[in-house]
C-alpha positions, 0 to 999 in steps of 0.5 A: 257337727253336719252331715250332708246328705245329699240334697237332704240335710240333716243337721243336728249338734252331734258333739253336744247330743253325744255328750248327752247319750255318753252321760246317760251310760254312764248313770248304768255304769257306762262310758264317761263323757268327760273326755269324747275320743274318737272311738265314741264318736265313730260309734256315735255317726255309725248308730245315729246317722249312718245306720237311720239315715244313710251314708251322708256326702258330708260331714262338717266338724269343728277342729276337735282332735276327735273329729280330726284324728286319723281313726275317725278319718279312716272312717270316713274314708272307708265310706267314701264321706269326705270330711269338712272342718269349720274356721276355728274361733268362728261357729258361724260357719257351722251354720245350721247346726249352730243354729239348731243348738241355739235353739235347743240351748234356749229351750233347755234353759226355760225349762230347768229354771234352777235345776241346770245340772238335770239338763240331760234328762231335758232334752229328749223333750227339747227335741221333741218340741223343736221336732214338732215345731214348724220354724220359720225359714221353711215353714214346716216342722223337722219332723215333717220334712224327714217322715212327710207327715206332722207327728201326733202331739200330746195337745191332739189327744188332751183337745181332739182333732180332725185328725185323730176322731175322723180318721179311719184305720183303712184308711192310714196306709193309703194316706201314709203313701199318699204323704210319702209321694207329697214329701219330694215337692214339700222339701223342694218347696222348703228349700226354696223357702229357707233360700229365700229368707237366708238371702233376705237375711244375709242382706239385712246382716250385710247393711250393718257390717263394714268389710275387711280384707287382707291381701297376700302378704299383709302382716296382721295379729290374730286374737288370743284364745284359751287355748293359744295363751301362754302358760303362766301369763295369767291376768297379763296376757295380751289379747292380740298376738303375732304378727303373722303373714297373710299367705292365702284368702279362703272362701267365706272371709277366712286367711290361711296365715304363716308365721315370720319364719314362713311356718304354715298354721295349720287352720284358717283364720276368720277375719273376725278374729284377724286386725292388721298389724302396723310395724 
């Protein structure tokens, strides 16, 4: 999940770090995580978004029934936050947030090595890490571009720096204020930074890729996914199922699809997942 804030964005894979914080409770006789409902989710966007950064515009999900229920919609709504739901099957979309869990997946498995199942305890200092790391689409650290300054990290205080010896106390306000008048410009500057490399790397993604379209109409098949198999086919279900009638492209390459009888489906389709159908 995403949540736009405006010309600020804070992204962060909220349904994996909410399972995360579901777990810990539940080691002090809380909640369990094996099933996340709607309630926790609501909870979990009112503590750890709304109530640290704002009411995002926003919030971009995938197709989970907990973020497409109506309670968390009526939520949503009553905060004026509209809500947007990626392609299924296609995590691209979520962009920054899929990125960023990536990031912190790969991280996670340097640090456990054997010891998989300790992932929850891991991970307040993959954040950390990742948060004090400038990344290379904006050149700045996460943490930077949220406060307007880099955090003190435990190598500054093992090997001191200008920073934590010549710094006087007097001084820290008028140098917080000061950072904080920087943070408008720096943000701008890293937004125009990580326009820039998307573009180039859009570009550099686009060389490789053959197009493919489908006009209104087409009959095409759509790959079979855990969740759209038969119950019972086992080993012999086939990979493709359909046909099913093209009725309206959407933006980014995903097809609003019917079935023969003219019965909607009732998400998009990216066309990574659509082949046409030869009768």
């Amino acid at each position: 999940m995403m949540a736009n804030q405006g010309l600020t964005r804070g992204c962060l894979g909220a349904r994996h770090l909410a399972k995360s914080k579901l777990q810990n409770d539940s080691h002090n006789g809380g909640l369990q995580y094996a099933s996340i409902k709607d309630k926790d989710v609501t909870k979990f966007v009112w503590k750890n978004i709304i109530c640290r950064f704002g009411i995002p515009q926003t919030i971009v999900a995938d197709n989970g029934p907990q973020f497409d229920s109506i309670a968390f919609r009526n939520f949503c709504s009553e905060l004026n936050i509209r809500n947007s739901y990626s392609t299924p099957r296609y995590p691209q979309s979520n962009g920054q947030a899929e990125a960023t869990n990536k990031t912190l997946i790969t991280a996670l498995k340097k640090r456990l090595e054997q010891a998989k199942g300790k992932w929850v305890e891991e991970l307040p200092g993959v954040l950390w890490a990742y948060r004090t790391t400038p990344g290379r689409p904006t050149g700045n650290t996460p943490f930077a571009l949220a406060y307007g300054m880099d955090a003190v990290i435990p190598t500054e205080i093992g090997l001191p720096t200008i920073r934590t010896n010549a710094a006087k106390q007097s001084d820290a306000n008028m140098e917080l204020g000061r950072n904080l008048d920087w943070t408008d410009e720096v943000r701008e500057s890293a937004a125009i930074r990580m326009a820039d490399y998307q573009q180039r790397a859009s570009a550099h993604y686009n060389r490789k890729v053959r197009p493919r379209t489908f006009k209104n109409g087409m009959l095409v098949l759509r790959k079979v996914f855990e969740n759209t198999t038969k119950v019972g086919a086992g080993k012999f279900q086939a990979n493709w199922e359909g046909p099913y009638i093209v009725s309206k492209a959407s933006n980014n390459g995903a097809y609003h699809l019917q079935k023969l009888d003219e019965t909607p489906l009732l998400r998009p389709w990216n066309v990574s997942n659509l082949k046409q159908y030869y009768q």
